[in-house]
C-alpha positions in Angstrom: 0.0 0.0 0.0 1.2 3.6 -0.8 2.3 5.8 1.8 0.6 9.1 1.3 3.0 12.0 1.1 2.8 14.8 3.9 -0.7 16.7 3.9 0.6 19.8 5.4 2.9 22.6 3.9 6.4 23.0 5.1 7.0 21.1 8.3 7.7 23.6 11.2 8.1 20.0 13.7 8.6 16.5 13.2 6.3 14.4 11.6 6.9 12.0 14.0 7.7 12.7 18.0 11.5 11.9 17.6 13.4 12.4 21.1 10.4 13.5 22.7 10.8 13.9 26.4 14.3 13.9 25.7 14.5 18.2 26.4 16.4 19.1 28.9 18.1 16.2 29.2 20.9 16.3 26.5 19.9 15.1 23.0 18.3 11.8 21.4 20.8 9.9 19.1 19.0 11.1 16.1 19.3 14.9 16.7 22.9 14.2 17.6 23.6 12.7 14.0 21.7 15.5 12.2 23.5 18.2 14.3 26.7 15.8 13.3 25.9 16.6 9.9 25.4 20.0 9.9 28.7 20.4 12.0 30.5 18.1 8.8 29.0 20.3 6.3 30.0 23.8 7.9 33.4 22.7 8.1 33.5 21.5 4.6 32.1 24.4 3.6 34.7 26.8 5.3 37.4 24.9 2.8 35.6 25.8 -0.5 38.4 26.4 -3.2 39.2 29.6 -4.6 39.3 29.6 -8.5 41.0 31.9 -11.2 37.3 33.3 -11.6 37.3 34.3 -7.5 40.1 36.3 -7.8 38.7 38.8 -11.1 35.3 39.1 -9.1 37.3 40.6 -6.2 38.7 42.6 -8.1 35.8 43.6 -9.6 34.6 44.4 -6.2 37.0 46.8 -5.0 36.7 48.9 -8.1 32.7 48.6 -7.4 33.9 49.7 -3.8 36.3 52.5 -5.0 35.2 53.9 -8.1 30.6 53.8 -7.2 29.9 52.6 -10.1 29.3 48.8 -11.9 31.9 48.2 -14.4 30.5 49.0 -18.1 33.8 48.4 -20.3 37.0 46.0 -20.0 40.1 47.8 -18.6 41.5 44.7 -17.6 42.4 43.1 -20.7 44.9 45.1 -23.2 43.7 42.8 -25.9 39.9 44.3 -25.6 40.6 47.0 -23.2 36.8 49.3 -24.0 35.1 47.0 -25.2 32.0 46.4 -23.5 31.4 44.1 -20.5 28.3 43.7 -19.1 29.0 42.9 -15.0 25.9 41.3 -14.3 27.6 39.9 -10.6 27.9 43.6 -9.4 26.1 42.6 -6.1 27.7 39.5 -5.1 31.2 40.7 -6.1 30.8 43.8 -3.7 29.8 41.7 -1.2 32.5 39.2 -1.8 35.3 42.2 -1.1 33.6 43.2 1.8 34.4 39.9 3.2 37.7 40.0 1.9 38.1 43.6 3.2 37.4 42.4 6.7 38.8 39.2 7.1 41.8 38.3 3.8 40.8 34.7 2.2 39.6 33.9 5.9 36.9 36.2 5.4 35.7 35.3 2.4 35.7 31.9 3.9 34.2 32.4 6.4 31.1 34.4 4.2 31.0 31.7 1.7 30.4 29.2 4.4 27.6 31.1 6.1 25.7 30.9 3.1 26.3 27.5 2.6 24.9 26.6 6.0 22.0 28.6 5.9 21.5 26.8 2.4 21.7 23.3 4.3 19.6 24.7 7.3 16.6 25.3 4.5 16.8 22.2 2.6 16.4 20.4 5.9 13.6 22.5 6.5 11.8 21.4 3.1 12.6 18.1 4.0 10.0 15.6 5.7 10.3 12.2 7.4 12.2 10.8 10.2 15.6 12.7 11.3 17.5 9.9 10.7 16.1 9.2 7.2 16.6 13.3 6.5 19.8 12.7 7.7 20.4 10.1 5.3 19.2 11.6 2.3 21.3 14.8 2.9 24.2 12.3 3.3 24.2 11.7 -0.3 22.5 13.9 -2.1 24.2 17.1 -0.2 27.9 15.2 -0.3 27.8 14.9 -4.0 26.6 18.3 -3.9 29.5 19.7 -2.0 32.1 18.6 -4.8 31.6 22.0 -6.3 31.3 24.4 -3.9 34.1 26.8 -4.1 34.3 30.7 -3.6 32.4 31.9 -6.7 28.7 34.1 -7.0 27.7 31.0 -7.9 27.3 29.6 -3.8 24.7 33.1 -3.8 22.4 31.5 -6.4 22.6 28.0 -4.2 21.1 30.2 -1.4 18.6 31.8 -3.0 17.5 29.1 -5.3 16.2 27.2 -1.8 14.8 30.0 -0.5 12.7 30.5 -3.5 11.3 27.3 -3.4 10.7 27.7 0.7 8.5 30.9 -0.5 7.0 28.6 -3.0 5.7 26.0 -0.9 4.8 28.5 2.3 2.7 30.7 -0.3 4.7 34.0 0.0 4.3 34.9 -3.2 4.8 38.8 -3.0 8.0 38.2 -1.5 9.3 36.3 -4.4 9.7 39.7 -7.3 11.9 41.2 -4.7 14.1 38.0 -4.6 14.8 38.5 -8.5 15.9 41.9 -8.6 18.9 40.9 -5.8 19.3 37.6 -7.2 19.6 38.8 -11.1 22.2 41.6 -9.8 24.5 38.7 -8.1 24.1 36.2 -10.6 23.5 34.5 -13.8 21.6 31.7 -11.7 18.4 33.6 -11.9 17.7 32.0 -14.9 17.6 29.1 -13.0 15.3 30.7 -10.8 13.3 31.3 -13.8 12.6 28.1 -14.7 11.3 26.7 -11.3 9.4 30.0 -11.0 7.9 28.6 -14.5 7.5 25.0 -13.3 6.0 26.3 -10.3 3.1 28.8 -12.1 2.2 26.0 -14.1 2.0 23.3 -11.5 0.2 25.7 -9.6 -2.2 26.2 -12.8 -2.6 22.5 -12.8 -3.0 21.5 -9.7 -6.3 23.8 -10.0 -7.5 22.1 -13.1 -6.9 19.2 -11.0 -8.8 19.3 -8.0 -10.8 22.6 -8.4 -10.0 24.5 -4.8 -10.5 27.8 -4.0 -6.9 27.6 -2.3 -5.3 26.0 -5.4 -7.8 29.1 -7.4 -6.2 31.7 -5.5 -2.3 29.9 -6.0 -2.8 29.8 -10.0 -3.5 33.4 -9.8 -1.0 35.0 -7.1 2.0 32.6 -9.5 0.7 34.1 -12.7 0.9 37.5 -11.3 4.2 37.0 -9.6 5.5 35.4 -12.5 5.7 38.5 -14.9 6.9 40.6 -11.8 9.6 38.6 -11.3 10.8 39.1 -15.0 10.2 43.1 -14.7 12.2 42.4 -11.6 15.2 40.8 -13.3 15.5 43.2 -15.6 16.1 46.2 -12.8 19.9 45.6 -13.7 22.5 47.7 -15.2 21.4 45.2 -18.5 18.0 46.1 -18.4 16.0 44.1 -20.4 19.0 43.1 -22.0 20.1 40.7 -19.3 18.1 38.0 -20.8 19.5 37.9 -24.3 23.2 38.6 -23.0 22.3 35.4 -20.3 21.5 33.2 -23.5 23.7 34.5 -25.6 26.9 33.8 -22.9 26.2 30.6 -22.1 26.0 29.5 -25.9 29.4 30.9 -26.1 30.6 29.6 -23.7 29.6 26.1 -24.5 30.9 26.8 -27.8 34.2 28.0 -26.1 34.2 24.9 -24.6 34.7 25.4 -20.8 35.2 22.8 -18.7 32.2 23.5 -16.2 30.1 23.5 -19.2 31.1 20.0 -20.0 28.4 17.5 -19.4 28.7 15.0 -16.5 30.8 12.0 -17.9 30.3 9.2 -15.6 33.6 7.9 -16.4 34.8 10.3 -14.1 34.5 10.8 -10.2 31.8 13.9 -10.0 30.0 12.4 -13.3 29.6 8.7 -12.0 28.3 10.1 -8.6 25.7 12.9 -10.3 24.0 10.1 -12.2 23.5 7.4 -9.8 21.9 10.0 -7.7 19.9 11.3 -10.2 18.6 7.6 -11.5 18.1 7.0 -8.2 15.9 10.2 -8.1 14.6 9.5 -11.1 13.4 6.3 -10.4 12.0 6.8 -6.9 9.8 9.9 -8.4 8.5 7.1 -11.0 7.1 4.8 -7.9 5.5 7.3 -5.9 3.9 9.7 -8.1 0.6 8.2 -7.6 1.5 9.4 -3.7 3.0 12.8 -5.2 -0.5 13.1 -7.2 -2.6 13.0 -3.7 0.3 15.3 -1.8 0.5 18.6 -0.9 1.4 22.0 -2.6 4.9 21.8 -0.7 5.0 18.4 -2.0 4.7 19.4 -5.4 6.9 22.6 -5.9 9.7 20.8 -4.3 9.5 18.0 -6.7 8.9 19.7 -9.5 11.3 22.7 -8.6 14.3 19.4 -8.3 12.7 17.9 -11.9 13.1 21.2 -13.9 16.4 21.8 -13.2 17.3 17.6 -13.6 18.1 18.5 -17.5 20.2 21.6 -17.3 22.4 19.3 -14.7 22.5 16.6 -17.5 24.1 19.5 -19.9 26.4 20.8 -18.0 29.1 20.0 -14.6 28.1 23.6 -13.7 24.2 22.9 -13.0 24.8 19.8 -10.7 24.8 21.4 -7.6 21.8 23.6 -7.9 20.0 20.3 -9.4 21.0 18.2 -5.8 20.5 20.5 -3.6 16.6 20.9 -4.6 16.3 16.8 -4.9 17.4 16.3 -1.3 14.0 18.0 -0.2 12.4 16.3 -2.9 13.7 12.8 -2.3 12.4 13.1 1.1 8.8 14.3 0.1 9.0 11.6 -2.6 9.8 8.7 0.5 7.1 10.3 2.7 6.8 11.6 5.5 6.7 7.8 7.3 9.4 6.6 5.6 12.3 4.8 7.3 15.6 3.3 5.5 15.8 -0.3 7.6 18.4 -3.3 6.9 15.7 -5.8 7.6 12.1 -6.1 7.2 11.9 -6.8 11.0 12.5 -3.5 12.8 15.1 -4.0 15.8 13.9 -3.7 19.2 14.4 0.2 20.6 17.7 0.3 22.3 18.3 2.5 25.2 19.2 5.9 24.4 22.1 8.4 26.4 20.4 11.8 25.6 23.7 13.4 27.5 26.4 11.5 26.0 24.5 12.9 22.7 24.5 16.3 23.6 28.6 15.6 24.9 30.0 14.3 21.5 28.1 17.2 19.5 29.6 20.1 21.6 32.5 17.9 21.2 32.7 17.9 17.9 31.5 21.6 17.4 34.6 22.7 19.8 37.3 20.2 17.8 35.8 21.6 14.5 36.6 25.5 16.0 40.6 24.6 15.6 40.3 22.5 13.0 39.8 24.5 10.7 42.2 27.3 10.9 45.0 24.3 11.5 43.5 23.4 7.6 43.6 26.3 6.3 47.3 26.2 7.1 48.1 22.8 6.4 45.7 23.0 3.1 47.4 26.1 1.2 47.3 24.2 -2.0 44.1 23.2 -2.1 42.2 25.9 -1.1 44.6 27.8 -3.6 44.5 31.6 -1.8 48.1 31.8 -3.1 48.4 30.2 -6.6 50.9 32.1 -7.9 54.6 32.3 -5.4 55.8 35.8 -5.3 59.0 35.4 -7.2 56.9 34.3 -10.2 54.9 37.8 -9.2 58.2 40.0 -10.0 58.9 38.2 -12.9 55.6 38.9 -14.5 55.8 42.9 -13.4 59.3 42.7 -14.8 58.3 41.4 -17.7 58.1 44.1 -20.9 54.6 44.4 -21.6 52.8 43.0 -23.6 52.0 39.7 -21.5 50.5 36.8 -23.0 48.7 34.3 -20.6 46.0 31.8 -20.8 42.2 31.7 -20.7 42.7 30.0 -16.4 45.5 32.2 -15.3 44.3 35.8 -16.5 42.1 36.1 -13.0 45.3 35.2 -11.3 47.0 38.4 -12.4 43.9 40.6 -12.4 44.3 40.6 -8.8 47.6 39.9 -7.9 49.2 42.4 -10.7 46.6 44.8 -11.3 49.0 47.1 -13.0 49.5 44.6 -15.9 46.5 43.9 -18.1 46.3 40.7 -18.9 46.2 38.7 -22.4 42.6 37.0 -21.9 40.8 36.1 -18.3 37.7 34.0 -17.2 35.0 36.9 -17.4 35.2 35.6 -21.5 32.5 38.2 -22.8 34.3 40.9 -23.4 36.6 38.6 -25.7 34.9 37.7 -29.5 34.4 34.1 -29.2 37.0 33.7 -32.7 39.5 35.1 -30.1 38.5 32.8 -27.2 38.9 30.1 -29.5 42.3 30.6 -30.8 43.5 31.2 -27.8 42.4 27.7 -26.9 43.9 26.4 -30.1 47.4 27.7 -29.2 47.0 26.0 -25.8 46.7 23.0 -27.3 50.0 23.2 -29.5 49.0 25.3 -32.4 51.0 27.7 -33.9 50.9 30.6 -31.4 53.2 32.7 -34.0 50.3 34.5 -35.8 48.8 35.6 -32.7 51.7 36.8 -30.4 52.5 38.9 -34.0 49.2 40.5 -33.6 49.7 42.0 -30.5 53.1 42.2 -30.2 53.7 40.1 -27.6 57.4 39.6 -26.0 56.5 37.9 -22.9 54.5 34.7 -22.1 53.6 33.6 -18.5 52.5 29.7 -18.3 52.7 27.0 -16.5 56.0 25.3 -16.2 54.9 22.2 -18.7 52.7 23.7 -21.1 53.1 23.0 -25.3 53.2 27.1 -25.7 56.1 27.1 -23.9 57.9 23.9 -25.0 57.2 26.1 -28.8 59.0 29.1 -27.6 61.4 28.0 -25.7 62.4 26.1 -28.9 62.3 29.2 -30.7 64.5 30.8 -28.3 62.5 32.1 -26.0 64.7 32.6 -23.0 63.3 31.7 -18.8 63.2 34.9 -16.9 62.0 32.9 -14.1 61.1 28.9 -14.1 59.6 26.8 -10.7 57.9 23.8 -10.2 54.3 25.6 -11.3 54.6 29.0 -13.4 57.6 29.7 -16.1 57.9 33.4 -17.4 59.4 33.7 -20.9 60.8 36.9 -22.7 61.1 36.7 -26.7 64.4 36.6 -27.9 65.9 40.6 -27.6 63.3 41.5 -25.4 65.9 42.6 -22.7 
């Protein structure tokens, strides 16, 4: 027999009275393994990597910071330097410097794993069913999610991608315009946002086809009235209206650039393999019970439906996974049921005896060996969480360098930051660059002939990585190493000085 899903909107308790009595006491084991989680995730969280992309967006913000005004025209390239660029991060990349203003790398940490958390908090909140099966489902889905969480606008959009769907199920409709005018000023997500705000209005509308309410009446209406809203909302930008051509337009080149987090999931690899045995998984579980779904509530259905829509832009592309998980952990739950308990055996065990203190004494242990723990890893972790990816001595070399300075596509947000007096070659923000350009850049990086282009712009320096094909070309042209380590190599032309 079917288990019905949860009748009610957005749990504000559990469905079930888990640990009851156990107040005051300490903790039951299941509210120790949940907080256990939460403690694991906020500690993941505070090592998010930083990218070549985090390090242009701070730069980005200060000049929001110093200058008062969002950027309009590249003057960090030399290659386009005026031509336009249309900063539609503004928002999150002033934020971002603020919490590199007040705290370095540590700061911007530290921000980056606030939002994360209060992500996690909501998706627990949208979630139904035993702790421990909650606790479960988070486990994996939230996990695999986790792989790409690094210091980016992109962790923003996470944030308020939940949060839309929270306003979704609880009804707060005229809350939801506002959302998208912040969220289409910190970042290209919104689209995303569009398309469960799309999903929802027209689950909404057929849900009332369906069963003929006045509550599911008034729903239809307050969605198809937010819905066009939320568009005039997006569009309160420095882009205008034009921020939905430029968001279509910049993803097509950039698929036809061919970056990486573009890619679609291969599951011959680690991140791929993971993404779609989750999302069969999902995809199968949604097939059983959507008889249950069918009978469920209006929080039952945005969250599933929110988690369906955005199953194939996570099929397309590496970038879309994480947005894609984090909205089918809810869903997955509401999918189970709200009675639904992951056991070994068909035979339930008998209860064993519970130590609600010695609960409540591991999690405060654990949230007190987390508090060292992580400044001791952001020590021990350099590498990794890559605040310093470029040594100083490689620094001087590239200011020494005669300009002009040739660099690839990854690197260029290296030296936006870290040598803002040199413009760079070419950088991540890619749309001020004319996709030929992007793409023969990329050919050079993958042993064409670079002679054509360094002619072009006169370049007489070249900073790469120590093994790269460019520089195993110039060196054999007689190039000559101004500076070589284990990771970068700065080469002059031959009479350069």
């Amino acid at each position: 027999m079917a288990i019905p899903i949860a009748p009610t909107a957005v749990p504000t308790a559990q469905t079930a009275p888990e640990g009851a009595g156990s107040a005051g006491r300490g903790l039951a084991f299941d509210q120790m393994a949940v907080g256990l989680l939460f403690v694991a995730f906020a500690v993941v969280a505070t090592f998010s990597p930083a990218q070549n992309d985090t390090f242009w967006h701070l730069r980005a913000g200060a000049d929001i910071w110093r200058t008062g005004h969002v950027p309009r025209i590249d003057t960090y390239s030399y290659t386009e330097l005026g031509a336009a660029w249309p900063d539609h991060e503004w928002l999150s990349q002033a934020l971002m410097y603020v919490a590199y203003h007040l705290g370095g790398m540590r700061g911007l940490e530290i921000g980056a794993s606030a939002l994360i958390v209060a992500t996690v908090a909501i998706v627990y909140r949208l979630m139904v069913g035993p702790r421990l099966t909650r606790f479960v489902v988070m486990a994996v889905g939230l996990t695999v999610s986790s792989c790409v969480w690094s210091l980016r606008p992109q962790i923003f959009s996470l944030l308020l991608l939940v949060v839309l769907v929270w306003l979704l199920a609880r009804g707060r409709f005229l809350l939801v315009p506002p959302l998208f005018l912040f969220w289409a000023n910190a970042h290209g997500g919104v689209v995303l946002g569009g398309v469960v705000l799309v999903a929802a209005t027209a689950a909404a509308i057929w849900r009332w086809r369906r069963l003929r309410t006045a509550a599911d009446r008034r729903r239809a209406v307050a969605l198809a009235v937010a819905l066009p809203l939320s568009g005039l909302a997006t569009a309160a930008t420095p882009l205008g209206f034009g921020i939905f051509r430029f968001v279509v337009v910049s993803t097509a080149r950039s698929v036809a650039a061919q970056i990486s987090e573009w890619y679609a999931p291969r599951p011959d690899t680690v991140l791929g393999a993971a993404f779609w045995v989750v999302a069969v998984a999902f995809l199968v579980i949604a097939l059983a019970r959507w008889r249950a779904l069918l009978a469920g509530s209006w929080a039952d259905w945005v969250v599933v439906v929110a988690s369906l829509a955005l199953l194939p832009f996570a099929a397309r592309s590496l970038r879309n996974i994480g947005p894609f998980l984090t909205l089918a952990t809810p869903a997955a739950s509401r999918l189970l049921g709200p009675e639904f308990r992951f056991r070994l055996s068909r035979h339930p065990r008998p209860p064993s005896p519970d130590h609600p203190r010695v609960n409540l004494i591991l999690l405060v242990g654990a949230c007190l060996a987390a508090i060292p723990m992580v400044p001791i890893g952001w020590r021990a972790g350099s590498e990794y969480l890559g605040w310093h990816p470029i040594g100083d001595r490689a620094l001087q070399a590239v200011r020494a360098c005669p300009a002009p300075i040739y660099n690839r596509y990854n690197e260029g947000g290296f030296l936006i930051w870290f040598v803002p007096e040199k413009p760079v070659f070419i950088d991540g923000r890619q749309d001020p660059y004319p996709l030929s350009f992007v793409q023969e850049v990329r050919s050079v990086d993958h042993g064409g002939s670079y002679r054509s282009l360094f002619d072009r712009y006169g370049v007489r320096c070249a900073f790469l990585p120590a093994k790269s094909t460019t520089g195993d070309q110039l060196r054999g042209d007689g190039w000559q190493a101004r500076f070589v380590d284990k990771d970068w190599a700065v080469l002059v032309a031959p009479g350069a000085g």
